[in-house]
N, C-alpha and C positions, 0 to 999 in steps of 0.2 A: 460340283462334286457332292457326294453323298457327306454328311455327319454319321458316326458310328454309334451308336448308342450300346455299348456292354450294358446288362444287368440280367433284374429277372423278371420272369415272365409268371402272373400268376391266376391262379381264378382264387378271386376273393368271396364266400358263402357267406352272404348278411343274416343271421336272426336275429328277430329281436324277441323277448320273452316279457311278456303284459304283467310283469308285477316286479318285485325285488328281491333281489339274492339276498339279501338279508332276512327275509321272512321264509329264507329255505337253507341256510346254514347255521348250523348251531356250534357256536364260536368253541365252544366245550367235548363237540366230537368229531374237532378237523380233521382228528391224527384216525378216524374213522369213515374221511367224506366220501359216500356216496347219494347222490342226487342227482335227478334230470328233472331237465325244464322241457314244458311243454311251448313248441315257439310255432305259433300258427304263420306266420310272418318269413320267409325266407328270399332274398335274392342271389343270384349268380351274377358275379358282377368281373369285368376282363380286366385285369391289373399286373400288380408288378409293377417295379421302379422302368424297365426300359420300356417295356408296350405302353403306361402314360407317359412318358416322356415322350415318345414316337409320337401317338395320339396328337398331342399337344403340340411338339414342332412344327409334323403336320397342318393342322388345322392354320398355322402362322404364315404355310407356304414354304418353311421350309423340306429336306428331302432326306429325313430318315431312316438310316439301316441299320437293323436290332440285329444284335448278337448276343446269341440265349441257347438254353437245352430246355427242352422241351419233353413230356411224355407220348405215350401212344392217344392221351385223350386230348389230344391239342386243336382237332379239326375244328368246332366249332369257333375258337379264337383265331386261327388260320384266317377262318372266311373274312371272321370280322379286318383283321389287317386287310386282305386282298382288297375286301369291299374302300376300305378309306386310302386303298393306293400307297402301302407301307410296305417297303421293301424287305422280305423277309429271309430273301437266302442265304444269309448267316446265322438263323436260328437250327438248330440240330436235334433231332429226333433221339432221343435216347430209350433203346429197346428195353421193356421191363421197367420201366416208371413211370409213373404220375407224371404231372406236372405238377408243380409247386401248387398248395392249396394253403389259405388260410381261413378256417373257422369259427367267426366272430360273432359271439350271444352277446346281445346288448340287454338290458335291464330299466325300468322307466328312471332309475337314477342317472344313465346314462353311461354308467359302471359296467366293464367289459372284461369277459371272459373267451381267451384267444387263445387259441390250439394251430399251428405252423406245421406242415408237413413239405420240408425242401423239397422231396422229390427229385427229377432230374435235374434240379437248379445246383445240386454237390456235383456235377460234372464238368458244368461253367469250364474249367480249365480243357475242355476238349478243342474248344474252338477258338482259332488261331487267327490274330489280328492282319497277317500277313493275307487269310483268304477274304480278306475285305476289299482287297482291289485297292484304287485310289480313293482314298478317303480327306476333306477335308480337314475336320477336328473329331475331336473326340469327347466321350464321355467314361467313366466311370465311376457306375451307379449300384449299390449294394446289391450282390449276386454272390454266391459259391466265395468261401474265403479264396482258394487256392488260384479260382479263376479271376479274381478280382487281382491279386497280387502277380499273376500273368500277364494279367492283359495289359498293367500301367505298366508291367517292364518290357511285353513286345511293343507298345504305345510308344515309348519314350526310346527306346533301339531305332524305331522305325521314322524317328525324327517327326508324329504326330502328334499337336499340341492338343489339350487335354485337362479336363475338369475331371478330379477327383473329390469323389460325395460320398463319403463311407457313410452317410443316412441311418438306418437301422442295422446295418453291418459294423459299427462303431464297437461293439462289445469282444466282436472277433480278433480283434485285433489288441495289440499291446504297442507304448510310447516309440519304441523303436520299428514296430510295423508301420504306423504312423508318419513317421519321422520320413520313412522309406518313401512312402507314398508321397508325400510334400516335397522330397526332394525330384522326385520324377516328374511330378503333375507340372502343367504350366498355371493353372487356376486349382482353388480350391473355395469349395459351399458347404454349408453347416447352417444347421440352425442355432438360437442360441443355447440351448441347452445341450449341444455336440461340441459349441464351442467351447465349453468352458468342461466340460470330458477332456476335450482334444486339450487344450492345456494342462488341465491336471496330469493330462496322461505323459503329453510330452513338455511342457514348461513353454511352450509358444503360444503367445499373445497371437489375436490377429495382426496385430500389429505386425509383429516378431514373423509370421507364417508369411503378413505382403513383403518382407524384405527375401524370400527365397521363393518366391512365385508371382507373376504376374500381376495378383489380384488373389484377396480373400475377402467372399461375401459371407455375411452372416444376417440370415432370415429373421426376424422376429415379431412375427405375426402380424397382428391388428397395428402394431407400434410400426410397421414399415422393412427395413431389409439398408444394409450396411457393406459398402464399398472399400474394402481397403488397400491400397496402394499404395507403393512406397515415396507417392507425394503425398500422401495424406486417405483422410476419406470423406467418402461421399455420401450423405443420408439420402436414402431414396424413398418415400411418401407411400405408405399404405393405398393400394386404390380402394374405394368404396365397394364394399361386396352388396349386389339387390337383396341379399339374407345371407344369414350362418346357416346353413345346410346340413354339408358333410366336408370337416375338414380333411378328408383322406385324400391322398394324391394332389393336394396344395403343391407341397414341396416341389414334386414333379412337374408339373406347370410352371411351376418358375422356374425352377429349372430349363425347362423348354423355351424359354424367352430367353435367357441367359444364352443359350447352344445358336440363337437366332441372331439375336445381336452382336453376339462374336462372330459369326460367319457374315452377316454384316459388314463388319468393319465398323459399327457405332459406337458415340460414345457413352461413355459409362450412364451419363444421368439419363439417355434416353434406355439404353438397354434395360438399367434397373428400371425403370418403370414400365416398358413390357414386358420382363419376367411379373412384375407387381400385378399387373391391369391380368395378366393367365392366371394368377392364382385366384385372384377377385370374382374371375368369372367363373370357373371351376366350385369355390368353394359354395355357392348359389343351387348347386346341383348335387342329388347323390350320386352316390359310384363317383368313378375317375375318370370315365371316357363316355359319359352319357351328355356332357354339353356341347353344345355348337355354332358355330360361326363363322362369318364370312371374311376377307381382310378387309373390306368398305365397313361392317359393323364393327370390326376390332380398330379398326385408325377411328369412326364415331367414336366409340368410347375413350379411346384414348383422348383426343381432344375435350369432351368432356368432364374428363376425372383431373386433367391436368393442365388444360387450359390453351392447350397450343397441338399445330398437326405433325401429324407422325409422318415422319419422313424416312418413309423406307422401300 
C-alpha cells in the first residue's frame, strides 16, 4: 500500500547575488529601503516539503502518494513526478493560482533574503484524506494551516497512523494547536530548534510528547538525531556527509527514511540511521531532488557509515 505524504508542493527560485547586502543597505535609511541586486546566477529548483519527501521515499523503494494544491504552472513539476514514478492523483489543481514559490537571494556571506508566495498551497484543506484510497501511513508535513489541521483529523478518524512535522509551519500554530496535533498524531519530528518552540509553546518535553505518542524524534544536525520513547531514548549517529553543500530539503530526507522504516516494521536504531544516511547524501547536493541512487548503493553506504548490512 501507498504512504500518503500531505504537504506542499513548491518551485524553489535560487539567486545568488556576487557581493554583500551590507555594502547595499544603509542601516540609517531602512525605514526608506529600496534596492535591487543584480543576481546573474539563478536556479528553478522542484521542492516543497511533500514532492521531497516523495522524491526521497522514492528513491528507498518505497511508494509515495502526495496530496497537495497545486497552480495552473505545475506541468513542468508534473512531468518531473511522472518521470520518477510518483503517484500523483491526489495533488489538485487549483484554478487562478500559482503554485507555491519561494524566492531565495543569497549574498557571499551566505545571508538570505526570502520572499514566499503560498499560492494554491492556502487550499490544502480541499483534498480529502478519504480520496486516498487505502493507504498504509501517513505523514503530515507543513502545508496550508487549515489543511494541515484537516488532514490529521480525517488521518486519525480514518484510523491512519501518522507523523506529524509542523517544520516550518510551526509559527502558524499556537500550544493548544499543538497540543491538538500530538494528541492525534501516532509519531511526531522536530528539529531541535522546533523542539524546544514546541515546548515553550505547549510545556512538553520530548520526553513528555513520547508518553502521548509512539515516538518523538528530534533532529540535530551534524550532532546526529534523537529517539524518544516511552522506554527511553535512542541516540542515533550522524552519517558522514561527502561535503556541506546545500542544507535545504535535509529535513525531508530524513524524514523520508523515517516513513521507510515505519512501513518496514524496523527497528528504531536501524530506521534512524536511514533516515540519517538520506540526509547525508542529500545535503552533498544542491536543490532537494537533484541527488541519486540505487538501493545496492544505499545498503553500500550504509554498511560503510555504520559498519554493519542493511537489512531491508
Amino acid at each position: 500500500m501507498s504512504v500518503l505524504i500531505c504537504g506542499s508542493l513548491a518551485f524553489d527560485n535560487i539567486m545568488v547575488f556576487q557581493d554583500r547586502f551590507k555594502h547595499h543597505i544603509l542601516p540609517d535609511k531602512i525605514h526608506i529601503l529600496n534596492v535591487s541586486f543584480l543576481v546573474p546566477e539563478l536556479r528553478r529548483e522542484f521542492g516543497g516539503c511533500a514532492g521531497n519527501i516523495a522524491y526521497n521515499l522514492k528513491l528507498l523503494g518505497g511508494a509515495p502518494l502526495i496530496m497537495g494544491t497545486v497552480g495552473t504552472d505545475f506541468a513542468p513539476y508534473a512531468a518531473w513526478l511522472a518521470r520518477h514514478g510518483i503517484d500523483t492523483r491526489c495533488i489538485t489543481t487549483v484554478d487562478g493560482s500559482l503554485t507555491a514559490q519561494a524566492f531565495i537571494t543569497t549574498d557571499l556571506d551566505d545571508n538570505q533574503i526570502t520572499a514566499f508566495h503560498p499560492g494554491a498551497m492556502n487550499h490544502s484543506a480541499r483534498n480529502k484524506v478519504a480520496d486516498a484510497g487505502a493507504v498504509e501511513l501517513a505523514i503530515v508535513a507543513p502545508d496550508g494551516r487549515d489543511g494541515m489541521l484537516t488532514h490529521a483529523r480525517q488521518l486519525a478518524d480514518a484510523g491512519i497512523p501518522f507523523i506529524f512535522d509542523p517544520g516550518q509551519g510551526m509559527p502558524m500554530f499556537d500550544g493548544d494547536d499543538l497540543k491538538a496535533f500530538i494528541d492525534l498524531a501516532t509519531w511526531v519530528t522536530v528539529n531541535d530548534y522546533e523542539s524546544e518552540l514546541m515546548q515553550e509553546r505547549t510545556g512538553l518535553s520530548p520526553e513528555a510528547i513520547a508518553e502521548r505518542v509512539k515516538a518523538c524524534i528530534v533532529t540535530r544536525g551534524g550532532e546526529g538525531s534523537q529517539i524518544y520513547t516511552r522506554e527511553g531514548r535512542i541516540d542515533i549517529p550522524a552519517a558522514k556527509p561527502a561535503s556541506l553543500t546545500d542544507p535545504t530539503g535535509c529535513g525531508d530526507a530524513y524524514r523520508a527514511g523515517l516513513l521507510y522504516g515505519l512501513v518496514q516494521g524496523l527497528p528504531w536504531e536501524t530506521t534512524g540511521r536511514i533516515a540519517s544516511l538520506c540526509g547525508a547524501i542529500k545535503i552533498a547536493h544542491s536543490g532537494t531532488q537533484n541527488h541519486h541512487y540505487t538501493r545496492d548503493e544505499f545498503a553500500a553506504r550504509y554498511r560503510a557509515e555504520f559498519g554493519a548490512p542493511l537489512a531491508w
